[in-house]
C-alpha positions as CSV (number, residue, x, y, z in Angstrom):
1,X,-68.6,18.6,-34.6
2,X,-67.3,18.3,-30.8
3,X,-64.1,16.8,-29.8
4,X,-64.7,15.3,-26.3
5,X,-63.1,12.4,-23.9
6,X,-64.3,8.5,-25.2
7,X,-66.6,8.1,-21.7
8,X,-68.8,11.5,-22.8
9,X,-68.9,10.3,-26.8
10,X,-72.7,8.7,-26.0
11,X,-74.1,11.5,-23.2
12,X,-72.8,14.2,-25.9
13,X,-74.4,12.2,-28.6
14,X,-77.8,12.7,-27.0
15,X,-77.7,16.4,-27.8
16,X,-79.5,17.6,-31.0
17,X,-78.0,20.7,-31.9
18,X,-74.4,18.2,-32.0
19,X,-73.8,17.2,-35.7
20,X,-71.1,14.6,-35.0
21,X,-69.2,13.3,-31.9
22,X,-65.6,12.3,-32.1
23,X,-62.4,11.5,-29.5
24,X,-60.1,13.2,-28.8
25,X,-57.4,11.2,-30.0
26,X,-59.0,9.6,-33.6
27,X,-58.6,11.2,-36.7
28,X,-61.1,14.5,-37.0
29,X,-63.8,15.2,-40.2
30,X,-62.9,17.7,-42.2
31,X,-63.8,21.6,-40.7
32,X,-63.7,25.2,-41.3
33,X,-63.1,26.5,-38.1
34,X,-61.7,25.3,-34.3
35,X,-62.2,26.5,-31.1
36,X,-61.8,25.2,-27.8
37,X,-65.0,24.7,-25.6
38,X,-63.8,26.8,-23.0
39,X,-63.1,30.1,-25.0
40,X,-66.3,30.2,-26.6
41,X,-67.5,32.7,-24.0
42,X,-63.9,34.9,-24.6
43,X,-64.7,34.6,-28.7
44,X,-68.1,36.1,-28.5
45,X,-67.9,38.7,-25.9
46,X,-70.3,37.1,-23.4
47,X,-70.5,39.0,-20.4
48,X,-72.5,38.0,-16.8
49,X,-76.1,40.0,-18.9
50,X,-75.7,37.8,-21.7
51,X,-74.9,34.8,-20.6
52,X,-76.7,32.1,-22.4
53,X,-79.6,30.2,-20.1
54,X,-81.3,28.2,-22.4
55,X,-81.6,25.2,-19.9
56,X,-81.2,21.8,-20.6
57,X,-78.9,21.4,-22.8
58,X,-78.0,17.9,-21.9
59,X,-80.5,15.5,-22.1
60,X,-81.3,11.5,-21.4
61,X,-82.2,8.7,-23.5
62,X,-85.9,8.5,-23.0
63,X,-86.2,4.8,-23.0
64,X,-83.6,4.5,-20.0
65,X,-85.7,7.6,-17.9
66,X,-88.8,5.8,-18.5
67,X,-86.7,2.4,-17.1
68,X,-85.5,4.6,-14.1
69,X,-88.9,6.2,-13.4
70,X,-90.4,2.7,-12.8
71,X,-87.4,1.5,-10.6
72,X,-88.1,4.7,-8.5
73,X,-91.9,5.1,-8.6
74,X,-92.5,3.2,-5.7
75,X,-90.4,5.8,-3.7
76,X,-93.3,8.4,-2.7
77,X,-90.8,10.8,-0.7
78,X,-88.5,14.1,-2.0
79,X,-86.1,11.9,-3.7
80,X,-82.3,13.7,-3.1
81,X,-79.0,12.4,-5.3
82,X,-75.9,13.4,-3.8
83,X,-71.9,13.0,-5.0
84,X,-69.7,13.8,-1.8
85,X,-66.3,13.4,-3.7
86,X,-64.2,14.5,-6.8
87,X,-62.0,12.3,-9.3
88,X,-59.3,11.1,-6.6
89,X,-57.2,9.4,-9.4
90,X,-55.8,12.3,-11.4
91,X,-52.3,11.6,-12.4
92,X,-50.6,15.0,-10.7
93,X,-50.4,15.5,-7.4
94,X,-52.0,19.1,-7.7
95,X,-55.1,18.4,-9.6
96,X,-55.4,15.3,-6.3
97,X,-54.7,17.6,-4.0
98,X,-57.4,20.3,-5.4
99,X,-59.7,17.6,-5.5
100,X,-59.2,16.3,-1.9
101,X,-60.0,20.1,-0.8
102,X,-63.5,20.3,-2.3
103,X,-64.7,16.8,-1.3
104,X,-65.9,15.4,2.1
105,X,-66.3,12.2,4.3
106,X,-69.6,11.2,3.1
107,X,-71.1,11.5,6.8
108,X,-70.5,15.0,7.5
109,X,-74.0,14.7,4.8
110,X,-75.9,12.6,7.3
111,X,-77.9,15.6,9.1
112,X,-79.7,15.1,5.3
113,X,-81.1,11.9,6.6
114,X,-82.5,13.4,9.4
115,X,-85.4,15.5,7.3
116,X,-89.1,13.8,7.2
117,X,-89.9,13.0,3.6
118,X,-86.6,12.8,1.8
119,X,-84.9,9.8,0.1
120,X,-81.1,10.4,-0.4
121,X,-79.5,8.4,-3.9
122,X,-75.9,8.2,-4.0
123,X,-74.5,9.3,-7.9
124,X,-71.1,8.7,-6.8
125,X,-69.2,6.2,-9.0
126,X,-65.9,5.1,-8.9
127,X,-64.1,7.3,-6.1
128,X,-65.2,7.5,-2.6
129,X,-67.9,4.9,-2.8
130,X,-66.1,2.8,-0.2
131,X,-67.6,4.9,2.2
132,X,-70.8,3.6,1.6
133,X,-69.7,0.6,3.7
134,X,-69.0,2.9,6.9
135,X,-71.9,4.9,6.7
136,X,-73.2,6.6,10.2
137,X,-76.1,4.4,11.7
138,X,-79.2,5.7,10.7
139,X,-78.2,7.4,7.7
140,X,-80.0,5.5,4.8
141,X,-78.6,6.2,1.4
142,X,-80.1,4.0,-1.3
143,X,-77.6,2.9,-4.0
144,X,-77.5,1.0,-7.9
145,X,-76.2,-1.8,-8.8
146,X,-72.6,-2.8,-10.1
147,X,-74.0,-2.1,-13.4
148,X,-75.0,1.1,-12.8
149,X,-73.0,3.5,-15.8
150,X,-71.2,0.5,-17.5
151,X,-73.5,-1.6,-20.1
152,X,-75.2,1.7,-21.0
153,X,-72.2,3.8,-21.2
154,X,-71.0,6.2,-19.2
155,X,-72.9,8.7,-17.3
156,X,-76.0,7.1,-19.4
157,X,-77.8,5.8,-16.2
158,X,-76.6,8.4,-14.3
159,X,-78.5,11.7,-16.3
160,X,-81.9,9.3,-16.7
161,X,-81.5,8.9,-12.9
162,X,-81.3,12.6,-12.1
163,X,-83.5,13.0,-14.7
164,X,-86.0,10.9,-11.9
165,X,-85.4,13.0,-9.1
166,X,-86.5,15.9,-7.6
167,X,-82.8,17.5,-6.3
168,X,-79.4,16.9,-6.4
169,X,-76.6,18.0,-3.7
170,X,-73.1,17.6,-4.9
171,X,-69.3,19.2,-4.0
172,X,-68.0,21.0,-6.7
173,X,-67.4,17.6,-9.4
174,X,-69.1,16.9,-12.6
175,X,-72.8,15.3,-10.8
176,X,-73.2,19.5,-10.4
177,X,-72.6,20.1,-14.0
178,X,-74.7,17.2,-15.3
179,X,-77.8,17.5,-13.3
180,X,-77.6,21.5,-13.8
181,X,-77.2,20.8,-17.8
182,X,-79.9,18.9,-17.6
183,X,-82.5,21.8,-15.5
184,X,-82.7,19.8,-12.6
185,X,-82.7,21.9,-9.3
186,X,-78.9,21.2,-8.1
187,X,-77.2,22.2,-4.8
188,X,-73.7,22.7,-5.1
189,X,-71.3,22.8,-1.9
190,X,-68.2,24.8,-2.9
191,X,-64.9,24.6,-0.8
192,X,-63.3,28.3,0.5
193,X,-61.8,29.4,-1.7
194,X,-63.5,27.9,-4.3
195,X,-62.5,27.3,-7.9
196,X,-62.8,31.0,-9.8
197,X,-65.7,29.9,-12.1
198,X,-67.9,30.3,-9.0
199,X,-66.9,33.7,-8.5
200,X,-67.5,35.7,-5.4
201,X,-70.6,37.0,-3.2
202,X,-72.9,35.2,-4.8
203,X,-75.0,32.1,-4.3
204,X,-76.0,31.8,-7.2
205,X,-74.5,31.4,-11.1
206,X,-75.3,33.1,-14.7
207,X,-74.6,29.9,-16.1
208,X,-77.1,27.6,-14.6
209,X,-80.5,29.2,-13.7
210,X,-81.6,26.1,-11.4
211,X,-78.6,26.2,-9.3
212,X,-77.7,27.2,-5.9
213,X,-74.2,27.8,-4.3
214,X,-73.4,26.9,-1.1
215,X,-70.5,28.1,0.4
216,X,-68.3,27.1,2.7
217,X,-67.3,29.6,5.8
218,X,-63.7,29.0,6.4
219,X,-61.3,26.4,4.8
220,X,-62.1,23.2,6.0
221,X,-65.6,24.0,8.0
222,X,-68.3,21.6,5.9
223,X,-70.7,21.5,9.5
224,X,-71.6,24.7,8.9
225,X,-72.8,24.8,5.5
226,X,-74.6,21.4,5.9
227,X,-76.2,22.6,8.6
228,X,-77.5,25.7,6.1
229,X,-78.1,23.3,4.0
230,X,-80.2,20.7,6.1
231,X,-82.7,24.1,7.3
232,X,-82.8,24.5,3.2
233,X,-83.5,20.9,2.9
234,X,-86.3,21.2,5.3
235,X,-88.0,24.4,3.7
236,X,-87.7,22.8,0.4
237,X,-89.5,19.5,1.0
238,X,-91.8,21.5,2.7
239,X,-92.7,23.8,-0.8
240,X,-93.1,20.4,-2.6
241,X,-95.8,19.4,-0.4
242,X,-97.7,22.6,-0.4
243,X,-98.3,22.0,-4.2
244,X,-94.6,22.9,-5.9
245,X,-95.5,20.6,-8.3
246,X,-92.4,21.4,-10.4
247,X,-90.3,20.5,-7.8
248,X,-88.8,24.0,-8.7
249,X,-86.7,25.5,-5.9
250,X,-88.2,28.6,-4.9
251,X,-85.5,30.6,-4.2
252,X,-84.3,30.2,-7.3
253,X,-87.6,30.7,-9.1
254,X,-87.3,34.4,-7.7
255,X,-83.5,34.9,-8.7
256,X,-84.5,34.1,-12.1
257,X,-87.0,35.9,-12.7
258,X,-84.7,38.9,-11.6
259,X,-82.1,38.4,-13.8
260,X,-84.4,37.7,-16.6
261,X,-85.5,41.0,-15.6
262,X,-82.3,43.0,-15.6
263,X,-80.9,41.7,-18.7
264,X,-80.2,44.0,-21.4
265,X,-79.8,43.3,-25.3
266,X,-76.2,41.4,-26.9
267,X,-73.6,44.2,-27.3
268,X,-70.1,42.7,-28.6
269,X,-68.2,46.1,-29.6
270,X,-65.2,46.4,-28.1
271,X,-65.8,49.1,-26.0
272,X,-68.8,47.7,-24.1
273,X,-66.3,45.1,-23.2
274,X,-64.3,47.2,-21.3
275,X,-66.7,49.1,-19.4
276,X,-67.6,45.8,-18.0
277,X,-64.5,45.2,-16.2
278,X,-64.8,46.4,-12.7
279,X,-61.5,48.7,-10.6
280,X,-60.4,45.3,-9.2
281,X,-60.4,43.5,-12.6
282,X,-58.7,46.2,-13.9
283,X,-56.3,46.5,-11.0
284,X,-55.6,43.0,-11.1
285,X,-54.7,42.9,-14.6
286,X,-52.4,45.8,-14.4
287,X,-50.1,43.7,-11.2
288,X,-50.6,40.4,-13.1
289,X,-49.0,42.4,-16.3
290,X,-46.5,44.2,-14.6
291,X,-45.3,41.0,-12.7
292,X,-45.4,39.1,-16.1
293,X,-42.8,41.9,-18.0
294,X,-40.6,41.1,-14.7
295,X,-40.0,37.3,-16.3
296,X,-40.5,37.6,-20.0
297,X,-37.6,37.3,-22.3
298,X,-39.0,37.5,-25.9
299,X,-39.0,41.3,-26.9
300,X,-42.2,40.9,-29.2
301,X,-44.0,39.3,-26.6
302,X,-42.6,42.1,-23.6
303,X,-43.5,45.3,-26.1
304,X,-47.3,44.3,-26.4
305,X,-47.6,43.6,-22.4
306,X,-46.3,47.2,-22.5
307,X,-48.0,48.5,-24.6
308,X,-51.3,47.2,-22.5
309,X,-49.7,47.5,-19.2
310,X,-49.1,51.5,-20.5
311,X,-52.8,51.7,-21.4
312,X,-53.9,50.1,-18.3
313,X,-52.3,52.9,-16.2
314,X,-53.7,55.4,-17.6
315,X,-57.3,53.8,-17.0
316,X,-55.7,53.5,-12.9
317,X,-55.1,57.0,-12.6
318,X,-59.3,57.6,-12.4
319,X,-59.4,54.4,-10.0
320,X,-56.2,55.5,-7.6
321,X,-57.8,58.4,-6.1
322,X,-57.9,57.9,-2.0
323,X,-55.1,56.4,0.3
324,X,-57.4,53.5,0.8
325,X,-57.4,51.9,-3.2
326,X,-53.9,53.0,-2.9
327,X,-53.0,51.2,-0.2
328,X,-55.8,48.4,-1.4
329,X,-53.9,48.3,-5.0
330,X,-49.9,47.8,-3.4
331,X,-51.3,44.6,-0.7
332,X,-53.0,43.2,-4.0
333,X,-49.4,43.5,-6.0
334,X,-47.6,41.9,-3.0
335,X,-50.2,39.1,-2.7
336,X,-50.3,38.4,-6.9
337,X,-46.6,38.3,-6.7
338,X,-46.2,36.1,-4.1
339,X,-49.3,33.6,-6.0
340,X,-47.1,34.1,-8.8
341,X,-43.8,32.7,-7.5
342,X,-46.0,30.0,-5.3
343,X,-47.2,29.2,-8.7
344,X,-44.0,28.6,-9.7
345,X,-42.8,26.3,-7.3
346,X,-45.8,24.1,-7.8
347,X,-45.2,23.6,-10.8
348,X,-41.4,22.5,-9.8
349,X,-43.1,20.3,-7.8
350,X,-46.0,18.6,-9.2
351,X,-44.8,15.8,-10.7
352,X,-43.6,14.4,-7.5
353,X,-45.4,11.2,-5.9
354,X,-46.2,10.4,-3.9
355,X,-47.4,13.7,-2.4
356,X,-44.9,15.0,-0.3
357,X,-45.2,17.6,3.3
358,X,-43.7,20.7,0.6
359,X,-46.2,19.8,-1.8
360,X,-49.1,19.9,0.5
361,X,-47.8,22.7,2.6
362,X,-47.4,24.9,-0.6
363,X,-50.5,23.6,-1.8
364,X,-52.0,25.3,1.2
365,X,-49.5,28.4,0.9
366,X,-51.7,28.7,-2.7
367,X,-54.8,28.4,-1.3
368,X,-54.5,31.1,1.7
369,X,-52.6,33.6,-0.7
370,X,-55.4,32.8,-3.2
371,X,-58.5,33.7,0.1
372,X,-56.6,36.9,0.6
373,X,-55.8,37.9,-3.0
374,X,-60.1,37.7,-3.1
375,X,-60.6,39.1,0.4
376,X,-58.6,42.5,-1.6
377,X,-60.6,42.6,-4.6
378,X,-63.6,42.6,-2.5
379,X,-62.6,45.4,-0.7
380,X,-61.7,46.9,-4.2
381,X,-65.2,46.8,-5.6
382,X,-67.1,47.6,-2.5
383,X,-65.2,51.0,-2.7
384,X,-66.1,51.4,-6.6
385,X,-69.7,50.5,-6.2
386,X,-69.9,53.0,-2.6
């Protein structure tokens, strides 16, 4: 039985290992157990090896792909979907403001119209699709009609679209989820920083074998990852035509197969689990626990972050062994405190509305603290794995 918002109810339905569909807000079936989506991973131990990839696992109605595939069949190019802004109508200022700093003007994509043999399809819906009208000459994005997502239910047309074509580019929204779900090759441009379940130094994610992550350089610079992206753009149209049938993007064809490589067998014991957590995990837990018993007032709740915290240092006494992770440890305390109380005053503020110059300034306060804090723990584990 999954609990999910009324627009995903018929998507969701689609899925055969789902029993029963309901909202969130109507009365639920009778059940054994509950457990929210999101701590599933938490619950059963899963670690970046064991990481389920058992891709799709979101699927389309068949008779509206088939309807799709005719509408496009006549299109004999690399057809690309792209989605070049988030969800602008959340009802707090932060979640909007998050939002606004992983999406882009729709033309900083144009350099994708420039490449021989592609077709670009917007996916966007709702938000941001008023840029359509203002679109840079030359730049021909092909779009669906106003019923596009509506009579069939939301995100219905939208999966047997993807479904149709041979890649999709997105910011970091839902269109990256969906088409990766679904084991379509999917490009996903990520802001800097970006959110944490992209994690660090990588292009790639466990979670998603047929996605690549595209990173942005510095806050705000999106002309320098399209422009990585375009060269990509160009390679990959040019595998399809040398016989990819598969439309299966090589370079992660060969990450795969590494990983698949790598990966050892399911351990859940408890102490497996810690010997996954790396010095600046373990580092960062110990600041974020220390700074926590600063605040807490409930003596239950302050005697078991003790009681971790006290285990904790004497796990940091084998990590705190030069000046350098020393010094590396007390800048990462400073910058977690100073998240911390940030944090704080966001959340004084975020209720406000419109947004106001303290909001957005300590919005970007957040963000900066947030590109050091990682800048540290980088630092952290290349000394651990030197």
């Amino acid at each position: 039985i999954v609990g999910v918002q009324k627009p995903l109810v018929k998507v969701i339905s689609l899925c055969p290992y789902v029993d029963q569909v309901v909202t969130l807000n109507e009365k639920l079936p009778a059940f054994d157990l509950h457990a929210p989506l999101m701590s599933l991973p938490h619950i059963l131990k899963t670690t970046i090896d064991t990481v389920p990839t058992d891709i799709p696992y979101l699927y389309a109605k068949p008779e509206l792909v088939e309807y799709w595939k005719g509408k496009l069949s006549s299109d004999k190019n690399v057809k690309v979907g792209i989605c070049w802004q988030g969800n602008s109508k959340y009802s707090t200022p932060m979640l909007r403001a998050t939002v606004a700093l992983k999406s882009m003007d729709l033309n900083k994509l144009s350099p994708f119209g420039n490449v021989p043999g592609v077709s670009i399809y917007s996916l966007q819906k709702t938000t941001g699709t008023d840029q359509l009208k203002t679109v840079a000459p030359g730049f021909t994005i092909h779009t669906f009609d106003d019923d596009f997502d509506e009579s069939n239910g939301r995100f219905m047309d939208t999966v047997a679209i993807i479904k149709n074509l041979d890649l999709v580019i997105t910011v970091d929204t839902s269109i990256g989820h969906l088409a990766a779900a679904l084991g379509k090759p999917t490009w996903v441009i990520l802001p800097n920083p970006p959110d944490w379940r992209w994690m660090i130094n990588r292009d790639d994610t466990p979670w998603y074998p047929t996605m690549r992550l595209f990173r942005q350089p510095t806050p705000g610079d999106w002309e320098s990852i399209i422009a990585v992206i375009t060269q990509e753009l160009e390679k990959y149209v040019n595998q399809i035509k040398q016989g990819n049938q598969g439309n299966q993007d090589p370079v992660i064809q060969d990450k795969q197969s590494a990983t698949l490589a790598k990966r050892k067998p399911v351990e859940t014991t408890e102490s497996t689990t810690e010997k996954t957590h790396s010095w600046a995990q373990t580092l960062h837990n110990l600041s974020m626990m220390t700074i926590a018993l600063e605040y807490v007032t409930d003596e239950s709740t302050k005697n078991e972050l003790e009681t971790k915290r006290n285990h904790l240092l004497t796990v940091t006494q084998k990590i705190l062994t030069s000046d350098t992770i020393i010094q590396l440890n007390k800048n990462l305390m400073d910058i977690n405190h100073r998240l911390w109380r940030t944090g704080n005053i966001l959340r004084s503020l975020v209720e406000r509305s419109p947004l106001d110059e303290q909001f957005i300034n300590c919005v970007t306060t957040f963000y900066m603290l947030s590109e050091l804090q990682k800048n540290i723990l980088q630092k952290i584990n290349a000394l651990q794995v030197s």
